[in-house]
Backbone as numpy.savetxt, mean C-alpha at the origin, in Angstrom:
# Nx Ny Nz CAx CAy CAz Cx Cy Cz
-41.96 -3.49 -31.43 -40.54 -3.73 -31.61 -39.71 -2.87 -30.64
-40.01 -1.78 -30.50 -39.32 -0.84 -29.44 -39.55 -1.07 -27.64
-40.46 -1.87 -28.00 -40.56 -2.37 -26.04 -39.94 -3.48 -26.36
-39.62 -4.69 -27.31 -39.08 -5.46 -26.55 -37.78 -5.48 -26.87
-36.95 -4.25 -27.77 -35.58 -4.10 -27.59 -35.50 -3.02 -26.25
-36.38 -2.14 -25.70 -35.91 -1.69 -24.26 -36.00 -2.45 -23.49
-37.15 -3.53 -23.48 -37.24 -4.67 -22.33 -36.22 -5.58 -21.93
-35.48 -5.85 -23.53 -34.22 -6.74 -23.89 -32.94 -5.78 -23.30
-32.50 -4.65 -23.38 -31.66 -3.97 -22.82 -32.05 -3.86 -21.33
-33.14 -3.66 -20.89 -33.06 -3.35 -19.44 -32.61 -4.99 -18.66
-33.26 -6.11 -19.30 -32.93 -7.55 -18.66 -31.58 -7.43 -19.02
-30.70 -6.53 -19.78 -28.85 -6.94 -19.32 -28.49 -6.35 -18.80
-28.88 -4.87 -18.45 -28.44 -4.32 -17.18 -29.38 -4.70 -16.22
-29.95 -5.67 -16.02 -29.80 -5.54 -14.53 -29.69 -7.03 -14.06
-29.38 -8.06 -15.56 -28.28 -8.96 -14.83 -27.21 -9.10 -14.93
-26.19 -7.59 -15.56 -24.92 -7.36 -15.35 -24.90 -6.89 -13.77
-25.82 -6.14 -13.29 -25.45 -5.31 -12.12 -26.09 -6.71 -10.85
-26.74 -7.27 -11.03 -26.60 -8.75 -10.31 -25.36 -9.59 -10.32
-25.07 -9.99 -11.32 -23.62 -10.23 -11.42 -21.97 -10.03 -11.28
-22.08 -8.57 -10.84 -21.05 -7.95 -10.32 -20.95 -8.41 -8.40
-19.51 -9.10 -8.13 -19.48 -9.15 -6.73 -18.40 -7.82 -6.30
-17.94 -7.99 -4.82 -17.27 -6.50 -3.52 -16.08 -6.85 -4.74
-15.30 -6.06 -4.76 -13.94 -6.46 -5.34 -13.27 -6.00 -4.03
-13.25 -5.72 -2.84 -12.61 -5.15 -1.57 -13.11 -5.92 -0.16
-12.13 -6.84 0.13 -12.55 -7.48 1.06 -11.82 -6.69 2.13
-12.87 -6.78 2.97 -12.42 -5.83 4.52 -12.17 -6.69 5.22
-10.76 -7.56 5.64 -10.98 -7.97 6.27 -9.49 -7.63 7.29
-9.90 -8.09 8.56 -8.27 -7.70 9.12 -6.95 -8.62 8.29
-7.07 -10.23 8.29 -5.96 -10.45 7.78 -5.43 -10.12 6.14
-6.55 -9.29 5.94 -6.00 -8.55 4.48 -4.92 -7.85 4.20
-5.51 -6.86 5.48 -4.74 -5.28 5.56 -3.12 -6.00 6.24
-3.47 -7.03 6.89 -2.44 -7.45 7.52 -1.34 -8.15 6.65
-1.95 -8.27 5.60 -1.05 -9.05 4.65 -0.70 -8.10 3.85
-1.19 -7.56 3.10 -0.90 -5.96 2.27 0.16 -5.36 3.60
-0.13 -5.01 4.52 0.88 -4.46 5.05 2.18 -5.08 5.19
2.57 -6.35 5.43 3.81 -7.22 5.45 4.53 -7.17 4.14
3.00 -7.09 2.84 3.89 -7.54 1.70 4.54 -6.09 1.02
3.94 -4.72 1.47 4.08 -3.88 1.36 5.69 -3.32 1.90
5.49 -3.56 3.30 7.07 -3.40 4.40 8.11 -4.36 3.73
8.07 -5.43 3.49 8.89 -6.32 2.52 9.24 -5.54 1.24
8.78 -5.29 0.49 8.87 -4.54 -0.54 10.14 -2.79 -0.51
9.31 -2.56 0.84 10.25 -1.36 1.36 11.59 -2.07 1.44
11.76 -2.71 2.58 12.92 -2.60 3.15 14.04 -3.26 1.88
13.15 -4.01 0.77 14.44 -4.44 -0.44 14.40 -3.14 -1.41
13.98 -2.61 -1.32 13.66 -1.03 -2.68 14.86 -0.21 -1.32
14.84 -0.08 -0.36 16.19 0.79 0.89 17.04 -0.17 0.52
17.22 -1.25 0.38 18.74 -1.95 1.15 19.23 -1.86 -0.50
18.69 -1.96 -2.03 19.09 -1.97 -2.74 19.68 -0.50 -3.61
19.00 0.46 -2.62 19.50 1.82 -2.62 20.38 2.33 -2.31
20.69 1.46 -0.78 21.98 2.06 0.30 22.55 1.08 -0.78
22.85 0.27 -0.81 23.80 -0.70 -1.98 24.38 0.04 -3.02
23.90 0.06 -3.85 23.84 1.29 -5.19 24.96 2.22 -4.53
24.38 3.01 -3.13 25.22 4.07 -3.09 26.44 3.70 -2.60
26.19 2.46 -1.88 27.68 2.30 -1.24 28.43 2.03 -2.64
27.99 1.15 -3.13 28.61 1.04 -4.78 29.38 2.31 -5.18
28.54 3.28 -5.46 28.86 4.13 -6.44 29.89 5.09 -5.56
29.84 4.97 -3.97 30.84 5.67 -3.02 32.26 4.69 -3.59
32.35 3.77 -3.34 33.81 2.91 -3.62 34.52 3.27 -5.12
33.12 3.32 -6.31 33.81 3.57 -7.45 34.30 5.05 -7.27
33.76 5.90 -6.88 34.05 7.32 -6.91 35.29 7.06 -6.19
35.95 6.26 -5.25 37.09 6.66 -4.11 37.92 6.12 -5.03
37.70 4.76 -5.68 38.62 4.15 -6.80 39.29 5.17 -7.92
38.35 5.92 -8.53 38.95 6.78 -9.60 39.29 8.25 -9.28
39.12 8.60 -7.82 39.93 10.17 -7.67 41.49 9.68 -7.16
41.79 8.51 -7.15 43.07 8.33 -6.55 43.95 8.36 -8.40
43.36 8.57 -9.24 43.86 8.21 -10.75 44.00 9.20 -11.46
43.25 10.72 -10.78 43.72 11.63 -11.38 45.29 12.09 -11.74
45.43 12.81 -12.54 46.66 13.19 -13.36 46.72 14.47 -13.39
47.06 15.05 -12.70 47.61 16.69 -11.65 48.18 17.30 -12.76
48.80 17.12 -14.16 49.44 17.58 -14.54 48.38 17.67 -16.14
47.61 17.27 -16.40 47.00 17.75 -17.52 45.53 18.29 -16.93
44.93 18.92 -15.93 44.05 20.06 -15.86 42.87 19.37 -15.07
42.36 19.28 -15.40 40.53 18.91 -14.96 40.21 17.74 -15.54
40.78 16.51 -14.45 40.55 15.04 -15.01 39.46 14.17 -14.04
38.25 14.66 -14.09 37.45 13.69 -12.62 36.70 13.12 -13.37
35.89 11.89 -13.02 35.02 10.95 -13.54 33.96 11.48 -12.71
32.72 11.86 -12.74 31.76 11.44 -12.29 30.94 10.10 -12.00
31.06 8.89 -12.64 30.06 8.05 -12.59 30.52 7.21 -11.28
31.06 7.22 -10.43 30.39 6.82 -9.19 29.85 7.78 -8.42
29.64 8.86 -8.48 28.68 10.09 -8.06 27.62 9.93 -8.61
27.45 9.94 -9.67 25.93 9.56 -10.61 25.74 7.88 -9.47
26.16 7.39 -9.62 25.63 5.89 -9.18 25.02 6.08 -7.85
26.03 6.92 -6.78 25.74 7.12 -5.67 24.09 7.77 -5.41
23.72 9.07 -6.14 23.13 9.81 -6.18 21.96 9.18 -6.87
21.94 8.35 -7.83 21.57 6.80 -7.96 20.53 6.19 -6.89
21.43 5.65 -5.86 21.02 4.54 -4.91 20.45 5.89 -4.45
20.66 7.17 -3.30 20.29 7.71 -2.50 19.10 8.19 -3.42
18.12 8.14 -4.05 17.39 8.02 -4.89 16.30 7.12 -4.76
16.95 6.09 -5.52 16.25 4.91 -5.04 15.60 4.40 -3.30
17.06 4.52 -2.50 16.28 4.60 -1.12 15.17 5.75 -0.70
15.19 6.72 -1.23 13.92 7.44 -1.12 12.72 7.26 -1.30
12.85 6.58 -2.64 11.67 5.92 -3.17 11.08 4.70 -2.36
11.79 4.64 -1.28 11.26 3.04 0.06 10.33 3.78 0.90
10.73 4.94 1.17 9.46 6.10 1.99 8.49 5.66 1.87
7.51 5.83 0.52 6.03 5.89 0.22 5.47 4.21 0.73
6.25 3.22 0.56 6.25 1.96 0.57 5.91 1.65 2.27
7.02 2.46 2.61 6.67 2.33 4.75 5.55 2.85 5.02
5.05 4.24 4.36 3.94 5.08 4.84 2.61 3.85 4.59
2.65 3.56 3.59 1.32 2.83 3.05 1.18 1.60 4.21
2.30 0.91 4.02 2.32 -0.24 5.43 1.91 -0.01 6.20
2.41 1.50 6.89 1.92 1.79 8.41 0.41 1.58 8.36
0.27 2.58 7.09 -1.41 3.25 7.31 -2.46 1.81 7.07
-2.03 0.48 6.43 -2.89 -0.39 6.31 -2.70 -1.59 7.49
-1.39 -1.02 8.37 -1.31 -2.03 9.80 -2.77 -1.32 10.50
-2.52 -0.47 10.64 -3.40 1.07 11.49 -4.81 0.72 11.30
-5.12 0.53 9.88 -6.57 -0.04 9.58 -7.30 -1.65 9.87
-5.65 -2.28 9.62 -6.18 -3.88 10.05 -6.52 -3.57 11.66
-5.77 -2.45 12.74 -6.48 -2.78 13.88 -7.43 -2.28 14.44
-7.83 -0.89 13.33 -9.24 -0.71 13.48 -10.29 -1.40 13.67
-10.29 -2.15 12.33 -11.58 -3.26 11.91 -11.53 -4.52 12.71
-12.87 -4.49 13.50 -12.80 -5.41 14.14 -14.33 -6.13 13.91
-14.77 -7.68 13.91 -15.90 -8.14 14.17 -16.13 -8.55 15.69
-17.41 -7.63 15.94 -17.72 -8.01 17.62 -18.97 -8.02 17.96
-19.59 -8.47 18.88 -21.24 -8.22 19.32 -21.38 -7.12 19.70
-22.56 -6.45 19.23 -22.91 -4.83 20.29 -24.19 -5.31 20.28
-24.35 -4.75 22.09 -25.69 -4.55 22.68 -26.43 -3.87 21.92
-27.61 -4.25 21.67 -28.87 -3.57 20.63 -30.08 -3.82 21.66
-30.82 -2.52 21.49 -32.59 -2.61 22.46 -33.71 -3.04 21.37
-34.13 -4.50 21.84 -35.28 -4.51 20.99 -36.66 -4.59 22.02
-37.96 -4.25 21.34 -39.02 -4.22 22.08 -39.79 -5.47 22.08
-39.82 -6.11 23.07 -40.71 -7.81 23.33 -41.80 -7.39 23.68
-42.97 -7.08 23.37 -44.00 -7.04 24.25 -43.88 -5.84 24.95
-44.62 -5.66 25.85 -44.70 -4.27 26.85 -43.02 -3.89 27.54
-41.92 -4.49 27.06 -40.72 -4.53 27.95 -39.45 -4.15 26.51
-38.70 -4.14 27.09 -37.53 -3.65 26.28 -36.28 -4.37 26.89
-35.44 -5.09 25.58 -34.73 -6.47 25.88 -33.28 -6.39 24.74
-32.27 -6.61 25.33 -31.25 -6.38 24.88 -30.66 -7.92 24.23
-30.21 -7.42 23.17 -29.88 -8.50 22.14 -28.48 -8.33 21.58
-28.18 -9.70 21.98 -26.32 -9.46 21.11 -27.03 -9.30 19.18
-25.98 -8.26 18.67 -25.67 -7.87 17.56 -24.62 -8.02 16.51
-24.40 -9.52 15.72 -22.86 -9.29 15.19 -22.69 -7.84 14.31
-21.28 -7.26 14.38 -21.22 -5.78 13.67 -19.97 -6.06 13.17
-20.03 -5.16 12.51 -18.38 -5.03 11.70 -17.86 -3.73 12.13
-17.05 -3.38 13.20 -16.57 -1.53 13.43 -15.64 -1.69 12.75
-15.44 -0.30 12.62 -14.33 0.59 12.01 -14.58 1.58 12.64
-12.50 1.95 13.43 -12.49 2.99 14.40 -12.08 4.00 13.52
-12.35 4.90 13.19 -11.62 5.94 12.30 -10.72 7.24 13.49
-9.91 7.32 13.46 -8.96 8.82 14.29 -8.81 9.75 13.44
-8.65 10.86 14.00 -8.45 12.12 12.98 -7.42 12.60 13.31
């Protein structure tokens, strides 16, 4: 009974681990697409930031013209909050450009190409195209 419940456990791991496919396709028009959809993403997360702030600049100019000089310390903050807001938010577009760059950078690493390879024929030595997959890495 004990071999054929280990026998029975080992036949599901190891046609779970047969059954598992790459979840990471390397391919250039990947990185190339992650990078577009990535830069897209940026530049509306900035323009909806500078927005915000221009926003919250107009409300702030709207309500210091309304102060009342004669009863003490009358300012609104909330188009300062709004402003401070957007300039915020456009910060948060940074991480969004960096990632783009770094997965343009990798789509033009990876390339599929032939490399010369030496194989041995007989008494002679004979060069053979090789399909490869490079990846240039820089430091």
């Amino acid at each position: 009974m004990k071999k054929m419940l280990l026998s029975l456990s080992m036949v599901f791991f190891i046609l779970n681990s047969f059954g598992q496919t790459p979840t990471t396709p390397l391919s250039k028009d990947y990185y190339l697409e992650k990078s577009k959809k990535q830069k897209k993403t940026a530049w509306i997360i900035l323009g909806s930031g500078l927005g915000l702030a221009a926003i919250g600049g107009l409300v702030q100019l709207s309500n210091s013209n309304q102060t009342s000089y004669g009863s003490g310390f009358d300012f609104d903050f909330t188009g300062a909050y709004i402003a401070v807001g957007g300039g915020v938010v456009s910060l948060a577009s940074i991480p969004c450009f960096v990632n783009a760059s770094k997965n343009k950078k990798l789509a033009v690493a990876i390339s599929i190409d032939n490399q010369n390879i030496l194989l041995p024929q007989g008494y002679d030595v004979a060069f053979k195209k090789q399909a490869s997959l490079s990846l240039k890495i820089d430091f």
